[in-house]
C-alpha positions as a Python dict, from the first residue, in 0.01 Angstrom:
ca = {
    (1, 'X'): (0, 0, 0),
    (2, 'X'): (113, 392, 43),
    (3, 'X'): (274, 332, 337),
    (4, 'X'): (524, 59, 265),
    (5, 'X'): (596, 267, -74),
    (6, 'X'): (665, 586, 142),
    (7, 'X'): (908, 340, 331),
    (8, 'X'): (1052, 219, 20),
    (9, 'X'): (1145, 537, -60),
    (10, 'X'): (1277, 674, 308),
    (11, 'X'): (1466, 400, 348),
    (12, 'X'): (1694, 441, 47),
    (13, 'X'): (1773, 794, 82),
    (14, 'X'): (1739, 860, 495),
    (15, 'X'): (1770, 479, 643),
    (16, 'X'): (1573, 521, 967),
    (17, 'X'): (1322, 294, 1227),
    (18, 'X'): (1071, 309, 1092),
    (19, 'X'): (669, 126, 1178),
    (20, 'X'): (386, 160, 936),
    (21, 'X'): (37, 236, 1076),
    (22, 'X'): (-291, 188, 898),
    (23, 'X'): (-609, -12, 910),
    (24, 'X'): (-492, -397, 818),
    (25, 'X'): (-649, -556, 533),
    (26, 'X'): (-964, -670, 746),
    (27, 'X'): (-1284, -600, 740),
    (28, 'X'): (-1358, -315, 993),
    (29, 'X'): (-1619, -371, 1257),
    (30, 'X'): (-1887, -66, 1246),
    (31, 'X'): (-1864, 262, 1428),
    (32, 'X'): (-1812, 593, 1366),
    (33, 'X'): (-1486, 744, 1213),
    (34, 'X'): (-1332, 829, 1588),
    (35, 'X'): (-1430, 516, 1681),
    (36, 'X'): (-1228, 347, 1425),
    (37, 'X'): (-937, 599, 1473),
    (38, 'X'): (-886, 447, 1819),
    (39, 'X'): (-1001, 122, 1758),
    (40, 'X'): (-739, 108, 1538),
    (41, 'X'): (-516, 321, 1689),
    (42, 'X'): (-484, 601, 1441),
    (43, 'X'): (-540, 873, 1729),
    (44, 'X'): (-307, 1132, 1836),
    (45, 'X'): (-173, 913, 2173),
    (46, 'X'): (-195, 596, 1915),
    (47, 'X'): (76, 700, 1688),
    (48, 'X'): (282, 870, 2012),
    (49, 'X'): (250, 529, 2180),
    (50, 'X'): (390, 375, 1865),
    (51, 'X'): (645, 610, 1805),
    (52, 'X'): (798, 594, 2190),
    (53, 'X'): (788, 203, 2146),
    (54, 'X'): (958, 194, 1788),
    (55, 'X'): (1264, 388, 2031),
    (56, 'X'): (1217, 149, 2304),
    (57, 'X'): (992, 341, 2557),
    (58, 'X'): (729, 287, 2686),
    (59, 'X'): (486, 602, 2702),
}
């Protein structure tokens, strides 16, 4: 998808850790769009959280 092709592309000219987040090729349970956000966790502390672990802290 986008984000491994954004990767592709980072990783060639600026190697750096790196973790791709996105809704996985499921099939989404129903809710509204903040509710998937989270569920998923595509929030603002969601991508924090997975930032601070891909450097190996916990938040």
């Amino acid at each position: 998808g986008l984000g491994s092709a954004v990767a592709e592309v980072v990783v060639i000219t600026h190697p750096v850790p790196m973790r791709i987040l996105g809704v996985p090729g499921v099939f989404a349970p129903t809710g509204s769009a903040s509710w998937l956000l989270d569920y998923f966790g595509l929030t603002a502390q969601g991508i924090f959280d997975a930032a601070l672990e891909l450097r190996g802290r916990k938040g």
